[in-house]
C-alpha positions as CSV (number, residue, x, y, z in Angstrom):
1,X,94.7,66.3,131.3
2,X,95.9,69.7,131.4
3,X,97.5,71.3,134.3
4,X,96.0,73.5,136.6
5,X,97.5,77.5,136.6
6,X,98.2,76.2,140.6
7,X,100.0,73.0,139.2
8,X,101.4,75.5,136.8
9,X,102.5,78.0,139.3
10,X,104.2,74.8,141.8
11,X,105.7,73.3,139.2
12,X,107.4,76.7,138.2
13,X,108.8,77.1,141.0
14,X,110.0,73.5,141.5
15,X,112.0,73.9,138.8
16,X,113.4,77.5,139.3
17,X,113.9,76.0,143.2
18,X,116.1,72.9,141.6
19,X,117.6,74.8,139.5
20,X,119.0,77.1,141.9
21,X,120.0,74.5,144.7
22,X,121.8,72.3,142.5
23,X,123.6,75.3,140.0
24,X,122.3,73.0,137.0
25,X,119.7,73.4,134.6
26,X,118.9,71.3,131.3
27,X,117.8,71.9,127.7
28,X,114.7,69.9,128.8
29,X,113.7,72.3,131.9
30,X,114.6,75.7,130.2
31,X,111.9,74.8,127.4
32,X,109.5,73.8,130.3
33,X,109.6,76.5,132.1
34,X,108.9,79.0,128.8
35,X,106.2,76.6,127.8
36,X,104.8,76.8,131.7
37,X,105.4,81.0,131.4
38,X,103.3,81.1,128.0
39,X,100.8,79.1,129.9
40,X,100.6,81.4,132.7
41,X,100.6,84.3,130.5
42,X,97.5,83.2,128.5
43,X,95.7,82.8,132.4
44,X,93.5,85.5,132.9
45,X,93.4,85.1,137.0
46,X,97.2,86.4,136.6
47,X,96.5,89.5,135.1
48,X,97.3,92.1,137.4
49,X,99.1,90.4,140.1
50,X,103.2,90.8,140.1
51,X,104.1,87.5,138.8
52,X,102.6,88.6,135.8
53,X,104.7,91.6,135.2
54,X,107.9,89.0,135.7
55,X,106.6,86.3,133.4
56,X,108.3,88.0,130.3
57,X,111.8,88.2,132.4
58,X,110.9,84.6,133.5
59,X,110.5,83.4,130.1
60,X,114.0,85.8,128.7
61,X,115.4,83.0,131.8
62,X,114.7,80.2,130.3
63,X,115.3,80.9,126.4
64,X,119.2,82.1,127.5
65,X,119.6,78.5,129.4
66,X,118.4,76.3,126.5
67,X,121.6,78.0,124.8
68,X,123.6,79.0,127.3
69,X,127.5,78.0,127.5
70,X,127.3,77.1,130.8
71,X,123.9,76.6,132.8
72,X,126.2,77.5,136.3
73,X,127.4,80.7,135.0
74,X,123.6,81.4,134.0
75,X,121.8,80.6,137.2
76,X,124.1,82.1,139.2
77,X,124.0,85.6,137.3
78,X,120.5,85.4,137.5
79,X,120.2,84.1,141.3
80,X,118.9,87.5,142.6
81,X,116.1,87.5,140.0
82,X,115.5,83.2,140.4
83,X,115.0,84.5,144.4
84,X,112.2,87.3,143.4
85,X,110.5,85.1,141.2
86,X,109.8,82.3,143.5
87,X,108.8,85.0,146.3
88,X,106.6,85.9,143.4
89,X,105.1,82.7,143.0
90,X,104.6,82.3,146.7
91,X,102.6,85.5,147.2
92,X,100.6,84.8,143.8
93,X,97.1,83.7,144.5
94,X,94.8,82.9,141.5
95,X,91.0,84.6,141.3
């Protein structure tokens, strides 16, 4: 059964949420959260809220930590955008 775009959207930000509070991400969760941002993308109730505009820098996220040296160095250069992003997700409400 596929997920809903609001199980989507929760589950996004679960894992940019983890992510942040624990300075780790793995190879498994980068890859989910691009396939959860291609998701997203294809949902028309997204189109012209502001989580929609981020999706591609949501998505540039995850496809650096799947190769990324070292996933702490990575979420922490990005810990202003992981912030906007979940505010994003917050505010988002699907039509």
């Amino acid at each position: 059964m596929p997920l809903s775009a609001s199980n989507q959207l929760s589950l996004l930000y679960d894992l940019l949420d983890e992510q942040q509070a624990d300075r780790i991400g793995y190879t498994a969760e980068y890859q989910q959260i691009c396939r959860l941002v291609q998701a997203l993308q294809e949902n028309n109730g997204l189109s012209e809220s502001q989580l929609q505009q981020l999706l591609p820098e949501i998505d540039a996220y995850g496809q650096q930590g799947e190769t990324a040296a070292n996933s702490a160095d990575h979420i922490t250069a990005n810990q202003q955008n992981i912030e906007n992003w979940m505010s994003a997700i917050q505010q988002t409400t699907l039509k």
